[in-house]
RODO-2510 file (C-alpha; in nm, 4 decimals, decimal comma):
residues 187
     n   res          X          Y          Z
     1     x     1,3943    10,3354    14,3286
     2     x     1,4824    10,1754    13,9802
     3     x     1,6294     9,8291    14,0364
     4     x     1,9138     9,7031    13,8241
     5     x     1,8476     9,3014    13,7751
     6     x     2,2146     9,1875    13,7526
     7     x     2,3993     8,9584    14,0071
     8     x     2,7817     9,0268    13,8905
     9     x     2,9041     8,6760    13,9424
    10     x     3,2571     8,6918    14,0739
    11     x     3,2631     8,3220    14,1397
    12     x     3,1396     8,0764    13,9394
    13     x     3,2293     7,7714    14,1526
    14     x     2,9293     7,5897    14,2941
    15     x     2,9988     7,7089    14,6393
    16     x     2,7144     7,7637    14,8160
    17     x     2,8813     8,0229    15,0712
    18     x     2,7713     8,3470    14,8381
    19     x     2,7391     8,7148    15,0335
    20     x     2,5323     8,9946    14,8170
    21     x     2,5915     9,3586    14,8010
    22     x     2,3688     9,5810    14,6940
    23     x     2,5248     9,9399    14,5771
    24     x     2,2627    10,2354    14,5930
    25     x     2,3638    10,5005    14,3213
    26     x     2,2012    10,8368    14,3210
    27     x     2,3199    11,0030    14,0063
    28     x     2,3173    11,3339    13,8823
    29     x     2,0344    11,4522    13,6221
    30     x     2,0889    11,4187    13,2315
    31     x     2,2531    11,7600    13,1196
    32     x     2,1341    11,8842    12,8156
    33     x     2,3221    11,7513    12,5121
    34     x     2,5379    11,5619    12,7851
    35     x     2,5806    11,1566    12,8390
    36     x     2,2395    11,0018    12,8898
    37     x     2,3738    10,6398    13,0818
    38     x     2,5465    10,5242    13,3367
    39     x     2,7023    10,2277    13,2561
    40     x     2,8821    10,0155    13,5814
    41     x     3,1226     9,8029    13,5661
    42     x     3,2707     9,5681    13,8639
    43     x     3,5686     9,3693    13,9204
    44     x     3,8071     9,2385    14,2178
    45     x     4,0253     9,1366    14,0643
    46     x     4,2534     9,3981    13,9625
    47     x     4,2835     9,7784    13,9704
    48     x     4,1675    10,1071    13,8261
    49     x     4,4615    10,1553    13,6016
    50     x     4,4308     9,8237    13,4265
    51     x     4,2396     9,7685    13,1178
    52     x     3,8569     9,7245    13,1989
    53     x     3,7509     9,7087    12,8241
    54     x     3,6165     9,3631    12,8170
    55     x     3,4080     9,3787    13,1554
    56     x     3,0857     9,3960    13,1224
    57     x     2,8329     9,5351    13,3480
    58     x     2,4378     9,5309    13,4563
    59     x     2,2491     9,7253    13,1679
    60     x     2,3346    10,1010    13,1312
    61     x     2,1055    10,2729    13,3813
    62     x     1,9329    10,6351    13,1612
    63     x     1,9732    10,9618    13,3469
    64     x     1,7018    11,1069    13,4502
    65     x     1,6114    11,4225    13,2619
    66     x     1,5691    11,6050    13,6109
    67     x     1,6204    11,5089    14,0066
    68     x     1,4430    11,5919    14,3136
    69     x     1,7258    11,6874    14,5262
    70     x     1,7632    11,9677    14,7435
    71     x     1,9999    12,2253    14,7364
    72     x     2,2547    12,2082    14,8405
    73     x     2,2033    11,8140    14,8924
    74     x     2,2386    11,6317    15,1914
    75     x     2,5445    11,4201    15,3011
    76     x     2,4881    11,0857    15,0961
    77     x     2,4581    10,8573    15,3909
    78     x     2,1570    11,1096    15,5431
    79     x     1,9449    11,1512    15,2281
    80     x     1,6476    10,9933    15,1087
    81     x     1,7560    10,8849    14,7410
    82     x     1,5306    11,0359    14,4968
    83     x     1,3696    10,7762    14,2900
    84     x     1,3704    10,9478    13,9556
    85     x     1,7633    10,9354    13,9756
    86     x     1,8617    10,6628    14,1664
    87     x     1,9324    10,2672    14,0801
    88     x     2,0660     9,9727    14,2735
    89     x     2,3023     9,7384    14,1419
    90     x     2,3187     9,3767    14,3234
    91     x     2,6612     9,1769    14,3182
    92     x     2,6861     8,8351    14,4447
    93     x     3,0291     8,7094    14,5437
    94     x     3,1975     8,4082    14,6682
    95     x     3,4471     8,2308    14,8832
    96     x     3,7573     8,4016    14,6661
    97     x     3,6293     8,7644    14,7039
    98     x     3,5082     8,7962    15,0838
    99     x     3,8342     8,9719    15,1413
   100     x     3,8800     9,1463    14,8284
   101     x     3,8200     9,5471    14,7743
   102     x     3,5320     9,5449    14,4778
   103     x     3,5985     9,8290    14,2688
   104     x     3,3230     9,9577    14,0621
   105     x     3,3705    10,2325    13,7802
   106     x     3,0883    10,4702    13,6961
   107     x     3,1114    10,5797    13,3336
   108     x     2,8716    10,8525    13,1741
   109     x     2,8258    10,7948    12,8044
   110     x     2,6106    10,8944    12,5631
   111     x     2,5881    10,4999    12,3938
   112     x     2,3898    10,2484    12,6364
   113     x     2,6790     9,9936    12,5743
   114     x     2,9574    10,2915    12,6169
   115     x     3,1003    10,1745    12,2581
   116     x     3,0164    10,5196    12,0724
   117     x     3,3294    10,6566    11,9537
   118     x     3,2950    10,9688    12,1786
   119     x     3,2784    10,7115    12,4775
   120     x     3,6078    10,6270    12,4745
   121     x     3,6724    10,9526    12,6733
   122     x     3,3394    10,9311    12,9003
   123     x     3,3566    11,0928    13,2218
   124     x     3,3842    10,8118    13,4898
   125     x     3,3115    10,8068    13,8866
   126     x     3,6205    10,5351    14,0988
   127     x     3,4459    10,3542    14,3763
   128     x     3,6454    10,0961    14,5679
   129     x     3,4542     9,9203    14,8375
   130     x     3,7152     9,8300    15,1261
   131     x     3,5162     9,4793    15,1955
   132     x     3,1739     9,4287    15,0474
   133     x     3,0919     9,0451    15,1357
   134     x     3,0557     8,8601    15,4349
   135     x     2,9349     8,4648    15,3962
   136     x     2,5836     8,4339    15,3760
   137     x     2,4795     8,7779    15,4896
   138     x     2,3430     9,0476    15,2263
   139     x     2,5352     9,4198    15,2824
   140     x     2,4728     9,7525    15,1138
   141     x     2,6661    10,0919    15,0687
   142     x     2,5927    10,3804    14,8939
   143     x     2,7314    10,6312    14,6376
   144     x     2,6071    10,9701    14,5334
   145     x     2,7159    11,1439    14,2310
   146     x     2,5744    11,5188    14,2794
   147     x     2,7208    11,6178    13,9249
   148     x     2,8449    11,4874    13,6251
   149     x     3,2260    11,4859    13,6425
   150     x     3,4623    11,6790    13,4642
   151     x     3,8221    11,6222    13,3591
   152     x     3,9895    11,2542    13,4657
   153     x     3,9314    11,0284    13,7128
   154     x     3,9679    11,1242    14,0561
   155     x     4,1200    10,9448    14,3471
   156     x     3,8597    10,6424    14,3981
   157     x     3,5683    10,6919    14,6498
   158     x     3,6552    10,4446    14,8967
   159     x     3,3582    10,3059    15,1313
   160     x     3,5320    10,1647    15,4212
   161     x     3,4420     9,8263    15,5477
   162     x     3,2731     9,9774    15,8498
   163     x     3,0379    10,2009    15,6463
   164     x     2,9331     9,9105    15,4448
   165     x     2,5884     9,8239    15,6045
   166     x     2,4777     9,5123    15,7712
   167     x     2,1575     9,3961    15,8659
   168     x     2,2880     9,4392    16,2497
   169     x     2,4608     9,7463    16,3062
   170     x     2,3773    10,1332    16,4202
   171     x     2,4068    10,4639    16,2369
   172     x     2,7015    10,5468    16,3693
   173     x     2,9279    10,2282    16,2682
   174     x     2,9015     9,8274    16,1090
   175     x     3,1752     9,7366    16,3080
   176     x     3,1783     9,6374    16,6933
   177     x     3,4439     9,7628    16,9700
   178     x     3,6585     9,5332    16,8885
   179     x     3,7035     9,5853    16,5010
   180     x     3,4826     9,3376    16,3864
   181     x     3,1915     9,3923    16,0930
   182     x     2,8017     9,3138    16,2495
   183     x     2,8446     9,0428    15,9291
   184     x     3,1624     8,8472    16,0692
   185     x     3,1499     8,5937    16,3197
   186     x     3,2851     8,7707    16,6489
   187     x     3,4072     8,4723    16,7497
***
């Protein structure tokens, strides 16, 4: 799996009471004369319908020219991400967003910066991730994009907080009887 070196620092204090999240992205092969990057962007602090042009993001990830996936493919959660076309991005957050939904927007361009002129209309995958950090502990979820996208936006792909995954936990569900994440304190 291609790693993306980038730690999205959310808070810059000098807190020491950080929680990573590591997002798995399977994405869909390079079509011919199409996009060639994904470029991801993050933020918590406000929505998909406000203006994301000066966030930045980990370096634009190149699409694979083809992917190893069967068809059709599995259910993301029960696949074994093919390496060729697959990436992890690593956020670190703080004390201020432990509670916050991180949102992360997926954008397909054809520039590795997504600044070409034809960029400005890339197609774009909406991920918001219900509650990504817990103090201390180091969580993952996972997003696959099958196909490119066509047309605008969709609804967001939320990942609720009990799907995020914890180093405790079972297949089934993160979160105990009682409601609780395998990250929290039960107590």
């Amino acid at each position: 799996m291609r790693g993306v070196a980038f730690a999205a620092l959310l808070l810059l204090g000098g807190c020491a009471r950080n929680a990573v999240f590591e997002l798995e992205l399977e994405l869909p092969a390079r079509p011919a004369g199409g996009p060639g990057f994904a470029f991801v962007q993050i933020r918590d602090d406000a929505g998909f319908d406000a203006d994301w042009s000066a966030i930045g993001g980990p370096p634009a990830i190149p699409l694979a020219d083809l992917c190893g996936r069967p068809t059709p493919a599995p259910a993301c959660q029960d696949r074994a991400l093919d390496p060729s076309c697959s990436a992890v991005v690593s956020v670190v957050g703080g004390d201020s967003d432990l509670a916050r939904p991180l949102r992360i927007r997926i954008r397909f361009c054809g520039d590795p910066a997504c600044a070409a002129p034809a960029d400005a209309a890339a197609p774009e995958v909406d991920v918001e991730v219900e509650r990504a950090f817990y103090t201390g502990a180091y969580t993952q979820g996972r997003v696959c994009v099958d196909e490119l996208p066509t047309g605008p936006p969709g609804p967001p792909e939320r990942i609720e907080r009990c799907d995020v995954r914890c180093r405790q936990g079972d297949a089934v569900s993160q979160c105990r009887a009682d409601g609780t994440h395998f990250c929290e304190d039960p107590g």
